[in-house]
C-alpha positions, 0 to 999 in steps of 0.5 A, a space after each residue: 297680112 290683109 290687104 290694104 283694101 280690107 283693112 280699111 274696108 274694116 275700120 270704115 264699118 267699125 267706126 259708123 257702127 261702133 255703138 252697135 258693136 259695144 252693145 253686143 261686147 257686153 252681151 248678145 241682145 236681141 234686134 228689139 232690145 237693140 233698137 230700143 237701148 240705141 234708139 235708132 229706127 230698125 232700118 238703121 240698125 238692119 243695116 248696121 248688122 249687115 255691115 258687121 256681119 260683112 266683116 265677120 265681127 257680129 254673127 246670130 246666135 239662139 235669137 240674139 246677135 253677139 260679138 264673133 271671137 275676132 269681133 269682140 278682139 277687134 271691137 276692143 282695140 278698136 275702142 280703145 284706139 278711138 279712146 286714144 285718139 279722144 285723150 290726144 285731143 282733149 291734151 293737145 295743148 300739152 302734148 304739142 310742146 313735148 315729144 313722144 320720145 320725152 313724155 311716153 307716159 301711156 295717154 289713157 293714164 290721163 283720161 281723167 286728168 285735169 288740164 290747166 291752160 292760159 285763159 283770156 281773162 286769166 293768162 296765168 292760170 296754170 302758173 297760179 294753180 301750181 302756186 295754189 297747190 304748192 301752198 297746200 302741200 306738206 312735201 312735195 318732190 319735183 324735177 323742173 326746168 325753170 322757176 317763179 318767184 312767186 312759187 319760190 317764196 310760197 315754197 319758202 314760206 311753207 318749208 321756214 315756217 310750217 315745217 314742209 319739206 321738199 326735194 327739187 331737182 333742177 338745171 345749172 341754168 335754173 340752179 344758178 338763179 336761185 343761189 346768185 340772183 338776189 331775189 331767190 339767194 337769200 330764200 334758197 340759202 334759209 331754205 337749205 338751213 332748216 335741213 327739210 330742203 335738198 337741191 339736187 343740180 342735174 347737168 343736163 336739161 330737164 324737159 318738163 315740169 313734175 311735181 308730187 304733192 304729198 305723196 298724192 297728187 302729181 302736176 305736169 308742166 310743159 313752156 315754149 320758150 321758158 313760158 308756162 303753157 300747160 299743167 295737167 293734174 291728177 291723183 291717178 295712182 299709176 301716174 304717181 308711180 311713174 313721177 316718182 320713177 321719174 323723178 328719182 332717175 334724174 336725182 341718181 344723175 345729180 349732185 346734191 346742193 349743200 348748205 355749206 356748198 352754197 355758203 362757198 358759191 356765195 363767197 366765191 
């Protein structure tokens, strides 16, 4: 192992000379192409070289300066950690209301992703995007620790009078909201009559929201205190791979909701 010194000594030089180093990751150039394609005065670049030849990640080649063997090894990982490190900032107000050990979903999956927060003038953005993507679905999967009225009856409306179907997986907590509270019972129970509404109950807690809509585009949610904070949506098909993964794993664990179940806990 390198010492400690060495590593930082590394990491300090790859970092003020980054944009030098991806240049000559995608071919050698010369010092003139350099200068110009980076725009930087020649000085700057003459002792950006200096520094990455220093630690043996840059040599000169027939004319042109290119990327060592262990440059371009450590220029990419490198890179790609900076790439890392951009996407936990952008997301932070998501991922600080979940743990590593709950959501280890690779970060640069959602690069892309489009991340909904409250606003000063529109608190419930995410709650009204969610509701806004929800209408538009013909079938949606999800597994959730919580729910809305206003999404309960959108997802009503869509499944007792369009014809969509859904598959929800959720907490006793929240199970007990939609099959005793009257402002959810009667629409769970006209839901779960067409037969294109399957309620899965897990007996455990559900850590975040996750949603697929129409095999295609998947929304993460995450509350503080069973508050919506933030969603994040994407049509990346890796993180619909792992939704659906997700999604059936806590559907084995669970137990199916009937019509006739519901009619009994009705009564009961």
């Amino acid at each position: 192992m390198g010492s400690p010194n060495r590593v930082i000594e590394t990491v300090e030089v790859l970092y003020r000379r980054v944009g030098v180093l991806t240049c000559l990751l995608e071919e050698p150039r010369d010092k003139r192409t350099l200068v110009e394609e980076l725009d930087i005065p020649r000085s700057t670049l003459d002792r950006a070289i200096r520094e990455l030849e220093s630690i043996n990640v840059v040599t000169y080649d027939k004319g042109k300066y290119t990327a060592t063997p262990v440059g371009e090894r450590l220029g990419r990982n490198f890179i790609a950690f900076l790439d890392r490190i951009e996407v936990a900032i952008e997301l932070e107000p998501f991922l600080q209301l979940v743990s590593v050990d709950e959501f280890n979903l690779d970060l640069q999956l959602l690069a892309d992703a489009e991340l909904v927060v409250p606003a000063d003038k529109n608190p419930y953005a995410m709650i009204n995007r969610h509701v806004q993507l929800l209408g538009e679905a013909d079938q949606v999967r999800g597994m959730l620790p919580l729910v809305g009225l206003h999404g309960h009856q959108t997802a009503h409306e869509r499944i007792v009078e369009n014809g969509a179907e859904d598959e929800l997986i959720v907490e006793p907590g929240v199970a007990e909201v939609l099959i005793s509270d009257p402002q959810f019972a009667e629409l769970t129970e006209e839901m779960l009559a067409t037969g294109r509404f399957d309620l899965f109950i897990y007996e455990g807690t559900i850590p975040y929201f996750v949603g697929i809509f129409d095999d295609e585009t998947v929304q993460i949610g995450v509350d503080e205190n069973g508050e919506p904070r933030a969603i994040l949506e994407t049509d990346r098909q890796e993180v619909q791979d792992w939704a659906h993964h997700m999604i059936t794993g806590y559907k084995q664990q669970a137990t199916s909701l009937t019509q006739t179940a519901l009619h009994d806990q009705l009564k009961a």
